[in-house]
TIBA-461147 format. One record per residue (C-alpha): residue in three letters; residue number from 1; x, y, z. Coordinates in steps of 0.001 Angstrom, whole numbers, plus 500000, padded with zeros to 6 digits. Each point is the difference from the previous one (the first is absolute). Last residue first. Example, Ala and Ser with C-alpha at 12.3 -4.5 7.8 and 13.67 -1.06 7.14 Angstrom:
# TIBA-461147
ATOM  resn  resi      px      py      pz
ATOM   SER     2  513670  498940  507140
ATOM   ALA     1  498630  496560  500660
***
This chain:
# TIBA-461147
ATOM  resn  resi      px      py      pz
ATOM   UNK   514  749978  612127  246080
ATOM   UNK   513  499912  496603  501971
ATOM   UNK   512  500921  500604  503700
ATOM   UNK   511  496749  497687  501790
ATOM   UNK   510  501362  499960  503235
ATOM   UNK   509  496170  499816  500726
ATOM   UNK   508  500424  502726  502170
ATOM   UNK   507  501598  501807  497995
ATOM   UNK   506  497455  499361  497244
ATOM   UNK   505  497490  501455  502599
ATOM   UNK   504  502015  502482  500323
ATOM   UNK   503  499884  501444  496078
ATOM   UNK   502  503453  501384  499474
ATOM   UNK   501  501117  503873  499366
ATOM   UNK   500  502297  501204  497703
ATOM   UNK   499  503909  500472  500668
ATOM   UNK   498  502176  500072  496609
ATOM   UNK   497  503615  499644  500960
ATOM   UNK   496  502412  501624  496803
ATOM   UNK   495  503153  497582  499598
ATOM   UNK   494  503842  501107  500164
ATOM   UNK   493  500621  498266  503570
ATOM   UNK   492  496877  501596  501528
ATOM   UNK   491  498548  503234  498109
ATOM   UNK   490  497070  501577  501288
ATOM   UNK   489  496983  500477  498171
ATOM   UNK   488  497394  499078  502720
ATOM   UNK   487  501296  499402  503508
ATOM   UNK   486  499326  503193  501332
ATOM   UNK   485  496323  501124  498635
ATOM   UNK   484  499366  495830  500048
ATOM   UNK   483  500929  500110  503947
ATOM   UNK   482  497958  502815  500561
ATOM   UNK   481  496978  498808  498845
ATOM   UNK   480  500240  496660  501856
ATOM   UNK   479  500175  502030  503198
ATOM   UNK   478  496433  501488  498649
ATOM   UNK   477  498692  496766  499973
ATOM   UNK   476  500770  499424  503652
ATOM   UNK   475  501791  497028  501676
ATOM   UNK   474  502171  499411  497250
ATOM   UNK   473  501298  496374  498018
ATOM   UNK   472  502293  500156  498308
ATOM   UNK   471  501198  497425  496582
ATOM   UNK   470  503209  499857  498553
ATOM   UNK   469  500260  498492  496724
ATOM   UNK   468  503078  497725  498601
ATOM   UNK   467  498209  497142  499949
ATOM   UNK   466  495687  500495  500352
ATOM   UNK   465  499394  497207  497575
ATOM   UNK   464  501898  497006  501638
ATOM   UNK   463  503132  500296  501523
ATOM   UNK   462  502031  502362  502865
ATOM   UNK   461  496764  501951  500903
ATOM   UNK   460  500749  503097  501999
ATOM   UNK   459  497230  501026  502660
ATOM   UNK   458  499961  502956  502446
ATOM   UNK   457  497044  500662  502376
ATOM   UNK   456  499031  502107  502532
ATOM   UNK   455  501619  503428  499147
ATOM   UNK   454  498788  502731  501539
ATOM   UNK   453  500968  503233  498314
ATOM   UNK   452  502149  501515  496917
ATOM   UNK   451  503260  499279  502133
ATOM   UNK   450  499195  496335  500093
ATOM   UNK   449  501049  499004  496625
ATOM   UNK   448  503504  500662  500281
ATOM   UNK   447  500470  498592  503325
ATOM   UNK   446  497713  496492  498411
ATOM   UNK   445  502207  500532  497071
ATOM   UNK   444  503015  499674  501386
ATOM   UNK   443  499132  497294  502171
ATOM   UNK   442  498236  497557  496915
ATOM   UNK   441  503392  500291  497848
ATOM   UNK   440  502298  499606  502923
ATOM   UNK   439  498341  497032  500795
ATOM   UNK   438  500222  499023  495858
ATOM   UNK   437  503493  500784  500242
ATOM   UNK   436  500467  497571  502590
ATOM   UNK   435  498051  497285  498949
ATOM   UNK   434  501548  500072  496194
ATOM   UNK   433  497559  499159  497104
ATOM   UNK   432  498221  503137  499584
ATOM   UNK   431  502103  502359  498718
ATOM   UNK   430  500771  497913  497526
ATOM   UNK   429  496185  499627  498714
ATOM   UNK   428  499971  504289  499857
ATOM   UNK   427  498842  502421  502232
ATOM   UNK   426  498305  503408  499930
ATOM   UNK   425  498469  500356  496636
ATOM   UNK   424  496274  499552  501551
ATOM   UNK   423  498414  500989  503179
ATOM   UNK   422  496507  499347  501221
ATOM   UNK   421  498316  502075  502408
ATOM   UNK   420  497054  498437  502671
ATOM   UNK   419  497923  502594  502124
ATOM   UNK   418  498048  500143  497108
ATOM   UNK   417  498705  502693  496804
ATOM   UNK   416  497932  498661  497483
ATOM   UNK   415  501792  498429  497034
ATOM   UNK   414  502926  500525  497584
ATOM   UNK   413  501655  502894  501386
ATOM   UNK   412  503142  501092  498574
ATOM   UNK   411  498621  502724  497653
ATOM   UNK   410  497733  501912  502333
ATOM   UNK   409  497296  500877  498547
ATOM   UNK   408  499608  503580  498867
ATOM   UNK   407  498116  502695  501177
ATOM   UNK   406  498842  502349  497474
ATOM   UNK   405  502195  503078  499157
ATOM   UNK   404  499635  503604  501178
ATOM   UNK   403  499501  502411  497191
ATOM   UNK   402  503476  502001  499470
ATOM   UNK   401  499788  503733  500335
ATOM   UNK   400  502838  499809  502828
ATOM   UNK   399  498863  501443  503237
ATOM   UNK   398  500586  496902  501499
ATOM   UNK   397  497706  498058  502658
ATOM   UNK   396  497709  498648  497247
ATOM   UNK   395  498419  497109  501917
ATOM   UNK   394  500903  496117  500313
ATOM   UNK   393  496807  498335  501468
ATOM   UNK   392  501237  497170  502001
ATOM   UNK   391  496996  498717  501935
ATOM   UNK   390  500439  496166  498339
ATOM   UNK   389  500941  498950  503792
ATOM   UNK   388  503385  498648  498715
ATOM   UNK   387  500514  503468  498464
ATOM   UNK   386  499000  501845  502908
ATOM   UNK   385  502034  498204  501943
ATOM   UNK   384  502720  500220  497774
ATOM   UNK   383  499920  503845  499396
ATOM   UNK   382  499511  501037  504082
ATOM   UNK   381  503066  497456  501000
ATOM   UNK   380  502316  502031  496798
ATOM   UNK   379  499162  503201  501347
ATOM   UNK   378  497381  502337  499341
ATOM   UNK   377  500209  503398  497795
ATOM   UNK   376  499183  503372  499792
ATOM   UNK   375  502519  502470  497731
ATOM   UNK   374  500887  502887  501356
ATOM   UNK   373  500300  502787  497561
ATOM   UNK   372  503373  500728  497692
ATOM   UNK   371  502990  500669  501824
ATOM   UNK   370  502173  496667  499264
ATOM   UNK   369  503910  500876  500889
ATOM   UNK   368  499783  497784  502986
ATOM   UNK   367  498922  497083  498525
ATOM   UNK   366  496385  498606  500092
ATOM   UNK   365  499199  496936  501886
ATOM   UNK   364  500766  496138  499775
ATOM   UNK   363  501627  498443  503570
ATOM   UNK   362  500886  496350  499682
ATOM   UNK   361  499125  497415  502471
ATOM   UNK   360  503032  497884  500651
ATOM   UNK   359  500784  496349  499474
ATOM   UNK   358  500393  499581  496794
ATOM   UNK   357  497223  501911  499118
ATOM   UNK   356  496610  501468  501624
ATOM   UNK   355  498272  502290  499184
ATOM   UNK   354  500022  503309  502136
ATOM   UNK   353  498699  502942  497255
ATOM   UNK   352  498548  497567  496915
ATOM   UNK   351  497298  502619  500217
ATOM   UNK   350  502618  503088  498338
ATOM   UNK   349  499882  497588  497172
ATOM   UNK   348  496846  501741  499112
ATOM   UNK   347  501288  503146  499493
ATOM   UNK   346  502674  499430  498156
ATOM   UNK   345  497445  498069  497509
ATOM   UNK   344  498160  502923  499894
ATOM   UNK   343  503268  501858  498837
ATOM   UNK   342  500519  497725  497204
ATOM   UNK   341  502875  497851  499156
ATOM   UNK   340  501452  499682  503455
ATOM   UNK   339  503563  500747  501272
ATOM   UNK   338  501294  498079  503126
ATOM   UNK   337  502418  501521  502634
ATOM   UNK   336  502184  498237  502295
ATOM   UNK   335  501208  499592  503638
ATOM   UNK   334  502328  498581  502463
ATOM   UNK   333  502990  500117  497447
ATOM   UNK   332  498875  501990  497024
ATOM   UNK   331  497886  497612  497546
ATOM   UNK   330  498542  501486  497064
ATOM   UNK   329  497262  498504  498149
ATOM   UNK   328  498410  501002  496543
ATOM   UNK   327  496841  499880  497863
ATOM   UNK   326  497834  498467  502628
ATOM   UNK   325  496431  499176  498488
ATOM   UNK   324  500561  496832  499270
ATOM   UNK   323  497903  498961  497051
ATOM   UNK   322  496098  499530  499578
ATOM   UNK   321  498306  503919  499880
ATOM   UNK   320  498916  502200  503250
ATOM   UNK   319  501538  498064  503067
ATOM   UNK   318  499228  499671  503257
ATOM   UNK   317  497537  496766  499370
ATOM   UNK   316  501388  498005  503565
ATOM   UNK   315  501976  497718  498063
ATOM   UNK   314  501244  502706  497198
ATOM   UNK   313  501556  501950  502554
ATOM   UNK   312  501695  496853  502219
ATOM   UNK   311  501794  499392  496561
ATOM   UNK   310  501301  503627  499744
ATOM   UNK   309  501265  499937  503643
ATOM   UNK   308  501843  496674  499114
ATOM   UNK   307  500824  499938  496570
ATOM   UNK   306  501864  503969  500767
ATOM   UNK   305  501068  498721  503645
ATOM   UNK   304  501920  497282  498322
ATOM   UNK   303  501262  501594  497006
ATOM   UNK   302  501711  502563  502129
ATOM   UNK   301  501721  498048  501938
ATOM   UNK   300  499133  498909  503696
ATOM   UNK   299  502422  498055  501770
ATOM   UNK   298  501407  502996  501867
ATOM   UNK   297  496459  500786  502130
ATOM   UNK   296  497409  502320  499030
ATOM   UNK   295  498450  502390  502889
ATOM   UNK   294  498789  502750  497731
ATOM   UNK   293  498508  499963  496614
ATOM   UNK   292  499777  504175  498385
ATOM   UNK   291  497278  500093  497118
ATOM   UNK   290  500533  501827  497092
ATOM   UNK   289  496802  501021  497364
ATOM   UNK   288  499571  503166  501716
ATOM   UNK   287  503872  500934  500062
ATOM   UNK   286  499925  499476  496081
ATOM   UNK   285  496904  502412  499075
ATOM   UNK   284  502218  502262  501862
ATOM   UNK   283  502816  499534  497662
ATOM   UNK   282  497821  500590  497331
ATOM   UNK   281  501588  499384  496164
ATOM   UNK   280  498965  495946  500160
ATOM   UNK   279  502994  499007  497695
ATOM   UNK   278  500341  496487  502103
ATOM   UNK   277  496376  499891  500788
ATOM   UNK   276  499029  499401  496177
ATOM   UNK   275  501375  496468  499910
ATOM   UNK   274  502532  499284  497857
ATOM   UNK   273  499111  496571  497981
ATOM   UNK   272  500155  501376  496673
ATOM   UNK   271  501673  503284  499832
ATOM   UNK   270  497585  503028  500307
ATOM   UNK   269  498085  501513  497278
ATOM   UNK   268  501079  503079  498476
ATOM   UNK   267  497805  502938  500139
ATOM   UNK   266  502938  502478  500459
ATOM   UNK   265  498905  502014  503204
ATOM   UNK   264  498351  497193  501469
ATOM   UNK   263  502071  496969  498986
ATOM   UNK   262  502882  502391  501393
ATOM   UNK   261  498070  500754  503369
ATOM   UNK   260  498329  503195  500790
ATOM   UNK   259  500900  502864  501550
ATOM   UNK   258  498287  502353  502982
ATOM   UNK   257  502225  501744  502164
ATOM   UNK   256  499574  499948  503414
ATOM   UNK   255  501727  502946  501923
ATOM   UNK   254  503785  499814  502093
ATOM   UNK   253  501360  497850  502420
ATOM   UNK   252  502083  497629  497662
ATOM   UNK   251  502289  498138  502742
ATOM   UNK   250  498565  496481  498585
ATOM   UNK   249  501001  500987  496394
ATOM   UNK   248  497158  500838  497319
ATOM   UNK   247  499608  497615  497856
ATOM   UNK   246  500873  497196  496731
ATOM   UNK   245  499302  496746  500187
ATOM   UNK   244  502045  498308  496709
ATOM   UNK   243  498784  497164  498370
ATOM   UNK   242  502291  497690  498901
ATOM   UNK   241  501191  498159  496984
ATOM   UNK   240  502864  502314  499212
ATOM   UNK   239  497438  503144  500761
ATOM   UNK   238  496421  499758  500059
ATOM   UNK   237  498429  503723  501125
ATOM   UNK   236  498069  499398  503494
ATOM   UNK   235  500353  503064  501492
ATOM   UNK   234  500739  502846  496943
ATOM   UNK   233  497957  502362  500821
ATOM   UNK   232  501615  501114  503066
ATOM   UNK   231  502382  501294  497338
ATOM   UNK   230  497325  502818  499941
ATOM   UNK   229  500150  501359  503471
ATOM   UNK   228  503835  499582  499808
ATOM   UNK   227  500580  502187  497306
ATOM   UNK   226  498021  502317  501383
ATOM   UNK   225  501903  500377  503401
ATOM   UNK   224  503441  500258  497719
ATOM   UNK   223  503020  498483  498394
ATOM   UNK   222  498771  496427  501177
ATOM   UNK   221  501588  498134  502360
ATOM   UNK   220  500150  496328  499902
ATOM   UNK   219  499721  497105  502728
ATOM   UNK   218  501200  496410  499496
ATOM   UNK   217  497922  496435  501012
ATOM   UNK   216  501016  496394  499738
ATOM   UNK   215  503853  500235  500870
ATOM   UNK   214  500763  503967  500958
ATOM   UNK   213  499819  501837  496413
ATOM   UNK   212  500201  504016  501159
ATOM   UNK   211  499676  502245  496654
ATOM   UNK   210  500549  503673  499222
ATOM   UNK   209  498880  502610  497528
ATOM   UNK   208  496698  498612  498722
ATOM   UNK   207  498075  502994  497658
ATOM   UNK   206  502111  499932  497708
ATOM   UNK   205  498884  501921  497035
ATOM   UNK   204  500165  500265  496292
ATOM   UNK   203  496288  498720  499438
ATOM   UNK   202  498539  501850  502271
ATOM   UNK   201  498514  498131  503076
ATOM   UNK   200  496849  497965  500731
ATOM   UNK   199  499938  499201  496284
ATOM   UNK   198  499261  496352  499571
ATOM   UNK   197  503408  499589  498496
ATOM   UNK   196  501782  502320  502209
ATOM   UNK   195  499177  498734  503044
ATOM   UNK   194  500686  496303  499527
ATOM   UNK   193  503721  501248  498030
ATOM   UNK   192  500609  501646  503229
ATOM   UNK   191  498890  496471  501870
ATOM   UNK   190  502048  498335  497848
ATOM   UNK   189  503215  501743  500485
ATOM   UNK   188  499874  500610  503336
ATOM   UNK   187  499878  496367  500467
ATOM   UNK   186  502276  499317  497740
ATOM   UNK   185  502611  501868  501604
ATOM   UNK   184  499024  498820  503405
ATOM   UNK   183  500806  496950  499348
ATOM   UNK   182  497501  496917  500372
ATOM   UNK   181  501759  497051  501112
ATOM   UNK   180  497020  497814  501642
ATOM   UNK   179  496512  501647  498190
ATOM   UNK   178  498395  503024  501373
ATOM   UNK   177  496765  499344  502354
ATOM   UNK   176  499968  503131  501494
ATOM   UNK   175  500630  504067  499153
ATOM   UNK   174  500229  502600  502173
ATOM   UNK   173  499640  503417  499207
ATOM   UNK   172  501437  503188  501124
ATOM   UNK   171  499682  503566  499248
ATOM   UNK   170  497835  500573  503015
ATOM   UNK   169  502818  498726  501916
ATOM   UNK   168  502491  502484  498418
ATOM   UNK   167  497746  502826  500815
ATOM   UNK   166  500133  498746  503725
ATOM   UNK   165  503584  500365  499848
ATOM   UNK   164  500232  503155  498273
ATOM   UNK   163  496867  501438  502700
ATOM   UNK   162  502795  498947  502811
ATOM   UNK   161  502865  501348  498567
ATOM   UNK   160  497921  503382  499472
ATOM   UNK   159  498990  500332  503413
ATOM   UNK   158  503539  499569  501271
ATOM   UNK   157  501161  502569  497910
ATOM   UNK   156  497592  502181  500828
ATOM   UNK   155  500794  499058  504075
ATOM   UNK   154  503360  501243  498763
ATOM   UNK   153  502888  498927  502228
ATOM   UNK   152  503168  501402  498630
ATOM   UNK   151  503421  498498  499655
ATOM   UNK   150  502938  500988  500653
ATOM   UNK   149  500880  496796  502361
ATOM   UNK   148  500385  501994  503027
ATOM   UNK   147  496702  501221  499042
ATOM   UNK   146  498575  503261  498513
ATOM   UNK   145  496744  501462  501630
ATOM   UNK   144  497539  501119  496990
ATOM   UNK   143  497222  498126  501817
ATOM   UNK   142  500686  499700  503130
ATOM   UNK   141  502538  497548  501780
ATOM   UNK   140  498921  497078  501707
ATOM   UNK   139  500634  499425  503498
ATOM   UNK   138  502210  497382  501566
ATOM   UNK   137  502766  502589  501117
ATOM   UNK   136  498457  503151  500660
ATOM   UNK   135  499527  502616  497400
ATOM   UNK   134  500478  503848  500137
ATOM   UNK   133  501844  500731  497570
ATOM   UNK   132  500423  497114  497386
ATOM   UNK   131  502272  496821  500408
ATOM   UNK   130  503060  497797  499532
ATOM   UNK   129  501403  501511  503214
ATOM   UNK   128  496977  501207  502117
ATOM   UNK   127  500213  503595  500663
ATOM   UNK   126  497346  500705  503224
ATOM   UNK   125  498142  503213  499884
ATOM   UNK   124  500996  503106  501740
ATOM   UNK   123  497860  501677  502767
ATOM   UNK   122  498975  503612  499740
ATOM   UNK   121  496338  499189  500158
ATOM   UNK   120  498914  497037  502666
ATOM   UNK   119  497972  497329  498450
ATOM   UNK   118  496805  499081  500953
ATOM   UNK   117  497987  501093  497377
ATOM   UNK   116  501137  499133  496316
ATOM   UNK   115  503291  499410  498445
ATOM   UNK   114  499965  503123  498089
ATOM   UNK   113  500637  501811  503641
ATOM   UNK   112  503050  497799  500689
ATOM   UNK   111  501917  502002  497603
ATOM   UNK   110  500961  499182  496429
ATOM   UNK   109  496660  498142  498157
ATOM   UNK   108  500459  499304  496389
ATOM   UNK   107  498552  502477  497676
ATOM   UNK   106  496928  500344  497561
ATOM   UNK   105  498972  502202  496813
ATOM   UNK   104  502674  499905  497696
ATOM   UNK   103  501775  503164  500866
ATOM   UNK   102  499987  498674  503895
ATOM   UNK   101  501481  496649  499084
ATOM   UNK   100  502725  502140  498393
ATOM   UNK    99  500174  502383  502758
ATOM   UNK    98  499496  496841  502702
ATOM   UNK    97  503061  498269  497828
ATOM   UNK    96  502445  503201  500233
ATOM   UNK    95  499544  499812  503888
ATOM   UNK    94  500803  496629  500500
ATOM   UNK    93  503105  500500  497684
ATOM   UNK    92  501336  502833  502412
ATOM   UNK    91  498656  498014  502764
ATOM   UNK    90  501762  497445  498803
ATOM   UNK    89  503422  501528  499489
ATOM   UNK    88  499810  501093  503263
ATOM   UNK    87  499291  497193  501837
ATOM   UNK    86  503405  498750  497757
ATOM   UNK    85  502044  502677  501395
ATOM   UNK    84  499125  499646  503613
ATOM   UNK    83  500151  495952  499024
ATOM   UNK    82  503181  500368  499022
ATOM   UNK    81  501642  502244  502671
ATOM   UNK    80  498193  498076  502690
ATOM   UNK    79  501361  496928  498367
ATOM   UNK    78  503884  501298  500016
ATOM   UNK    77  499746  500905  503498
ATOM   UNK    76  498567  496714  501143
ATOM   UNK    75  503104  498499  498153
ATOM   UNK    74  502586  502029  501309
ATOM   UNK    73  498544  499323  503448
ATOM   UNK    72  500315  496502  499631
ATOM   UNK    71  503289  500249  498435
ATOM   UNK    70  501340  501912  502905
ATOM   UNK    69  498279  497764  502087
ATOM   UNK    68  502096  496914  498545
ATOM   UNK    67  502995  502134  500133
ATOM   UNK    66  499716  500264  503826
ATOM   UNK    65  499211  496218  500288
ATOM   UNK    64  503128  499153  498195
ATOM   UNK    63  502061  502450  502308
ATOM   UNK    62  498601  498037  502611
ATOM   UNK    61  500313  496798  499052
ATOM   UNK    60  503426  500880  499072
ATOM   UNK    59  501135  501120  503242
ATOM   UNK    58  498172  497188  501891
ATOM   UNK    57  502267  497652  497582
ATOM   UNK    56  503138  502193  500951
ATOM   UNK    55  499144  499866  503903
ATOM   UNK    54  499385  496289  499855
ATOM   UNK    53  503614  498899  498075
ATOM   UNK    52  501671  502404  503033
ATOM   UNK    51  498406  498155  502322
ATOM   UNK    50  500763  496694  497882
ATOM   UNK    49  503729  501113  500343
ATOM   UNK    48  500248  501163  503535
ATOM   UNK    47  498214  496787  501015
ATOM   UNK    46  502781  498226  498103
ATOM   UNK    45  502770  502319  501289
ATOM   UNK    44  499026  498890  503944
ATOM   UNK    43  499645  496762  499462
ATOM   UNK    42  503402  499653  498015
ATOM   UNK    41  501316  502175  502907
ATOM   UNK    40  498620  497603  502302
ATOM   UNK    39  501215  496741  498909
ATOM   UNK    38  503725  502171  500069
ATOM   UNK    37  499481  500300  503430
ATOM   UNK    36  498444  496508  500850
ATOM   UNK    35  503760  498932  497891
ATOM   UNK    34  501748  501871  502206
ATOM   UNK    33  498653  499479  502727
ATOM   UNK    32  500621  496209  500142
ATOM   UNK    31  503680  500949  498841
ATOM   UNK    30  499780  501925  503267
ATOM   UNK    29  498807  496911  502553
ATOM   UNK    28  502388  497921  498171
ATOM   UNK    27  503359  502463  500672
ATOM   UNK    26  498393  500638  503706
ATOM   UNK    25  499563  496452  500801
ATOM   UNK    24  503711  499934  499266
ATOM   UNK    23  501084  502486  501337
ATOM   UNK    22  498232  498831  503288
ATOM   UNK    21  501259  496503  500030
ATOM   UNK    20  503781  501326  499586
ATOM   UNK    19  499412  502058  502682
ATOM   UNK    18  498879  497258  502669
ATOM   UNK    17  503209  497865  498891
ATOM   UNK    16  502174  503436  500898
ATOM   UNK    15  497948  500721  502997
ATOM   UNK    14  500331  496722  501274
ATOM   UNK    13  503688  499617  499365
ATOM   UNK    12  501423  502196  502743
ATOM   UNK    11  497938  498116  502491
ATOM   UNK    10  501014  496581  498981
ATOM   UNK     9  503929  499764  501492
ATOM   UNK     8  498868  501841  503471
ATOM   UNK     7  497062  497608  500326
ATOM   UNK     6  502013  496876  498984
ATOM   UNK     5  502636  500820  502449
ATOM   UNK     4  497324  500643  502726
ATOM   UNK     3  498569  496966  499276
ATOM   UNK     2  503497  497859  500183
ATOM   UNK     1  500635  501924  503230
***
């Protein structure tokens, strides 16, 4: 009963309780759609909006692109107008130059048919900005043809430049030997004063217009071709305590003109003490009395390989009259070039070819700018052994006028010729009286020593007679020979070595006495 109560009681409030639930699921479940709803609109009016953004961007792009080929075509209309109207404006100018060219006996070519075989008639030729008719870039207009720059190429013109500039050379002079601080001013001045005086120009002209000084040398040019021709009589006119060498420049190509030097022209004596090579008025002359010395070494100065080639001359009798008979030395890196007195002399050096010195075997010929005749000649073995052998008979290889000279004896030797050399001036007491130095001494100079042949023998005396000499010993007489030709006149620690040979029996005898 109590159930049944219960049921009857309950029923009528289920559907009221089960309701209630639903509403309110219902009133959550709808503010949940609500706000989804409202999520969506934003969505939706967004993508609306940047649709909408899209569509007026594409719009613009496209009415930009439409302008931008309305330009374009603007612009291609514009230049076909132009260049119709400037094509013809040339060929209305074109044709005005052919009549004018025409009146004056030539024209420029205006169809294809002027421009040889090949060519098709009828077709037009190329306009090159900055150009003529008818040229292609790279090429170079015709005569006559103006430029882009408005200028005209004129192979006259051309010509003429060049004949101005070579005029100009022929006009020059140069002039050595000038003093430290020479102006040009007084230069000029003296050497217009020069010409005047001994009347190689009127006396009211000036026959010098400009002057180049560079440090020991300067080069002038003269108002005209003549003008030059005679100041080349001028070489070797004193000046501030010098003598001046004055030439042709090394670039002069043209004819030989014959002058004479100052002492010549004037009949004044020259300087005391100058020697007559320095004003010798052929250049040529010159080149034969040069020799060119090849494989030197950096220790070698000048006044070593002048002594020592002109030393080794007068040994072997190469020489015409006592003296040295090399004037000058200049040393250029790896190689040098010696000036003789005579051109005999030149010629005779040309046997000291592969002597040896210092070390190396130097290489005497002729220099490149020599062109005279071939001058036979021996090298430096052939000359000593036929000067040991007493078979050296020194012949007149030059075609200088000079006699040949008689052989002369060798000024270092002092008796017949050994295997044995002596060597003075080398060493000193003090250099003597350490152990080490003195090893060092005796090893240096046996690899010294042994490069002009067999060496079997080196002796240096610390006391007694022979101090301070250095005696060796060869295996061949002929070694010995080379040793004195390289040892002789050079300079160790300030003092000249004199090499001569040594009797070897005396050697033997370590007898060292002079």
């Amino acid at each position: 009963v109590c159930q049944r109560i219960s049921l009857i009681w309950c029923r009528p409030l289920c559907p009221i309780l089960h309701t209630n639930h639903i509403t309110s699921s219902f009133s959550e479940n709808s503010s949940d759609f609500q706000t989804t709803m409202a999520d969506r609109d934003h969505r939706d009016r967004d993508h609306h909006r940047d649709r909408d953004r899209d569509r007026d961007r594409d719009r613009d792009r496209r009415r930009h692109h439409r302008d931008r080929d309305r330009d374009r075509d603007r612009d291609r209309d514009h230049r076909r107008r132009r260049s119709r109207s400037r094509s013809g404006s040339r060929s209305s100018s074109r044709d005005s130059d052919y009549h004018r060219s025409s009146r004056r006996g030539g024209g420029l070519p205006n169809s294809s048919s002027d421009l040889g075989p090949g060519v098709p008639s009828g077709i037009p030729q190329p306009i090159v900005p900055g150009g003529g008719a008818g040229l292609m870039p790279g090429m170079i207009p015709p005569m006559g043809v103006s430029t882009a720059g408005g200028l005209l190429l004129n192979l006259s013109d051309m010509s003429q430049a060049a004949q101005a500039a070579q005029d100009k050379i022929n006009r020059e002079l140069f002039v050595g030997n000038t003093p430290p601080g020479t102006s040009e001013a007084l230069l000029m001045q003296f050497l217009n004063g020069a010409m005047r005086r001994v009347n190689l120009c009127p006396p009211d002209a000036t026959p010098i217009l400009q002057c180049r000084i560079n440090q020991k040398f300067a080069f002038v040019e003269l108002a005209s071709i003549e003008y030059a021709n005679k100041a080349l009589n001028l070489n070797g006119i004193p000046f501030l305590g010098a003598i001046l060498k004055v030439a042709r420049p090394s670039k002069y190509a043209g004819p030989h003109v014959q002058a004479q030097t100052w002492q010549q022209f004037t009949g004044q004596p020259l300087p005391p003490g100058v020697s007559s090579s320095i004003v010798d008025a052929s250049a040529e002359e010159k080149v034969n009395r040069e020799l060119f010395v090849g494989n030197t070494t950096p220790e070698m100065t000048e006044s070593m390989l002048r002594d020592f080639l002109g030393r080794a001359m007068e040994q072997v009798g190469l020489t015409t009259m006592p003296g040295n008979p090399i004037t000058a030395c200049r040393v250029s890196g790896k190689f040098a070039f010696v000036e003789l007195r005579s051109q005999q002399e030149a010629a005779n050096a040309l046997n000291l070819n592969n002597i040896p010195y210092l070390g190396t075997s130097l290489r005497v010929g002729r220099p490149s700018k020599y062109t005279g005749p071939e001058t036979p000649h021996g090298n430096w073995e052939d000359i000593l052994a036929k000067f040991m052998s007493g078979e050296l008979q020194l012949k007149n290889v030059s075609a200088a006028t000079e006699a040949p000279a008689p052989v002369a004896q060798p000024a270092a030797v002092g008796v017949r010729p050994t295997p044995v050399v002596e060597l003075k001036h080398m060493l000193t007491q003090q250099d003597l009286k350490n152990d080490a130095e003195y090893n060092d001494i005796l090893e240096d100079t046996r690899d010294e020593c042994s490069s002009f042949g067999t060496l079997k023998n080196i002796v240096i005396p610390r006391n007694g007679p022979g101090a301070t000499k250095i005696f060796l010993e060869y295996l061949t007489v002929e070694d010995a020979g080379k040793a004195i030709a390289g040892l002789a006149g050079r300079t160790f620690d300030g003092r000249k070595v004199e090499a001569a040979y040594f009797d070897e029996v005396r050697f033997a005898n370590n007898d060292y006495a002079d």
